[in-house]
C-alpha positions as CSV (number, residue, x, y, z in Angstrom):
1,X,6.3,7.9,22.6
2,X,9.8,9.0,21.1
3,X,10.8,12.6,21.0
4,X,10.8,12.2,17.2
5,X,7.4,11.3,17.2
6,X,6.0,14.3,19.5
7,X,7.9,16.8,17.1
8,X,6.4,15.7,14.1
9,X,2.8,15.0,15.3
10,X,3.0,18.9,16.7
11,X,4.3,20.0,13.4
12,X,1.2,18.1,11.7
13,X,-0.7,20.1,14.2
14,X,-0.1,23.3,12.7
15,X,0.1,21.9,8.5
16,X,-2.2,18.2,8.7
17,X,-1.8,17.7,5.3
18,X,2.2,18.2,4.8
19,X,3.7,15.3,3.2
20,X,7.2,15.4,4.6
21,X,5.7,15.1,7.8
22,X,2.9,13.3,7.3
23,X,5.7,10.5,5.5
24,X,8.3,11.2,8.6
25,X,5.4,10.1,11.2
26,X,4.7,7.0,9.5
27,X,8.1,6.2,9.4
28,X,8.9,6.7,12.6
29,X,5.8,4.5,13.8
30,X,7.0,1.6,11.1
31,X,10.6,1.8,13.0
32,X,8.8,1.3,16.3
33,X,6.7,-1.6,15.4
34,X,3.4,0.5,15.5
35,X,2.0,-1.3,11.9
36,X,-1.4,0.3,12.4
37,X,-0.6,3.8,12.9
38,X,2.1,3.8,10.1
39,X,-0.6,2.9,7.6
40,X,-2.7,5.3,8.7
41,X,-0.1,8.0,8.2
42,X,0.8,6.5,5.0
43,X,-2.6,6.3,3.8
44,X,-2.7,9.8,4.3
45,X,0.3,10.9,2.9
46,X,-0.4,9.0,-0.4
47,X,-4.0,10.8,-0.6
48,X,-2.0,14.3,-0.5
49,X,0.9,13.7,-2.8
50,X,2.0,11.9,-5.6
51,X,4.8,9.1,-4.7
52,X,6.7,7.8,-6.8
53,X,6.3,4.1,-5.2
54,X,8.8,3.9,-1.9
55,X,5.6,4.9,0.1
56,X,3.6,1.8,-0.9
57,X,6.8,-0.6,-0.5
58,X,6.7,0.7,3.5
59,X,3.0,0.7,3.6
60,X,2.8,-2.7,2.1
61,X,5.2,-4.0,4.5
62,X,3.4,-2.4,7.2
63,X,0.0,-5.0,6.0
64,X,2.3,-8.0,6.4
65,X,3.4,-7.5,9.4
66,X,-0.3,-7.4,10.8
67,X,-0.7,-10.0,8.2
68,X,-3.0,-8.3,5.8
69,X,-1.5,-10.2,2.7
70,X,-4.1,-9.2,0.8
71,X,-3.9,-6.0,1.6
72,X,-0.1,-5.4,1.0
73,X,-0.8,-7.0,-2.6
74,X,-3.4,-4.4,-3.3
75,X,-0.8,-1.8,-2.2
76,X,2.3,-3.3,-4.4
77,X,0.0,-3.6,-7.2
78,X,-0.8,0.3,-6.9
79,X,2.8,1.1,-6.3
80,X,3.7,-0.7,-9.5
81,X,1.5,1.8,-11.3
82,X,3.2,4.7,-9.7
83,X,6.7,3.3,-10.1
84,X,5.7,3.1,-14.0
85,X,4.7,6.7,-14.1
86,X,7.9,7.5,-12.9
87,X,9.8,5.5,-14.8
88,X,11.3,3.0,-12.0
89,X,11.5,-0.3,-13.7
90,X,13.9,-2.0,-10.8
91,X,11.2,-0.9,-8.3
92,X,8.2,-2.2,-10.2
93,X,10.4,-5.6,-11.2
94,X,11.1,-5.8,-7.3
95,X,7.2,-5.1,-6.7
96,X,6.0,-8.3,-9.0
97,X,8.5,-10.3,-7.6
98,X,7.0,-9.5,-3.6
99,X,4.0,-9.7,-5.1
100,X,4.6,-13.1,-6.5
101,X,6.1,-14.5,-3.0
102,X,3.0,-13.0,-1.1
103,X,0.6,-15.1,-3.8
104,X,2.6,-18.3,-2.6
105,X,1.6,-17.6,1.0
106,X,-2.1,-17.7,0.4
C-alpha cells in the first residue's frame, strides 16, 4: 500500500465523511489499478457532497474497467444531471458521447 494511501486512510480515520479525502483515496486506488475500492470511495464521496460531475467520469471509468458497462452508464447518466446543474455543457456533451460508445459494446 503506497504511503499516499496510509496517510489519507488515517486522516479518514479521524473525519470518515471528509470529501477531500474521501475523493483523494479513491483516486489514489484508481491510479493503482484497485477498480473496486475506488468505487467504494467514490460512492461515498458522492453520498457526502455535491460534485459537479468529474467524480462520476472516474467512477464510471472505474465500472469499465471491472466491466460493469451497465453500471458506468448508470453513473454517466447521473453525472450528466450534475454536470447540468452546474452548468458544464462540454462535460455533459462528453458524457452522451461515452455513453453512446458504451451502448455499442452491449
Amino acid at each position: 500500500m503506497s504511503s499516499r494511501i496510509e496517510a489519507l486512510m488515517k486522516a479518514l480515520e479521524k473525519d470518515p465523511n471528509n470529501p477531500l479525502g474521501l475523493y483523494g483515496l479513491a483516486l489514489e486506488f484508481y491510479k493503482e489499478g484497485r477498480y473496486e475500492d475506488a468505487i467504494v470511495y467514490l460512492k461515498k464521496y458522492l453520498s457526502v457532497y455535491d460534485d459537479q460531475g468529474a467524480a462520476y467520469r472516474t467512477l464510471a471509468q472505474a465500472y469499465i474497467n471491472i466491466g460493469d458497462i451497465e453500471q458506468a452508464i448508470e453513473t454517466y447518466e447521473r453525472g450528466i444531471e450534475q454536470a447540468r446543474k452546474y452548468n458544464h455543457p462540454t462535460m455533459v456533451e462528453e458524457f452522451r458521447q461515452e455513453i453512446e460508445r458504451l451502448k455499442s459494446l452491449l
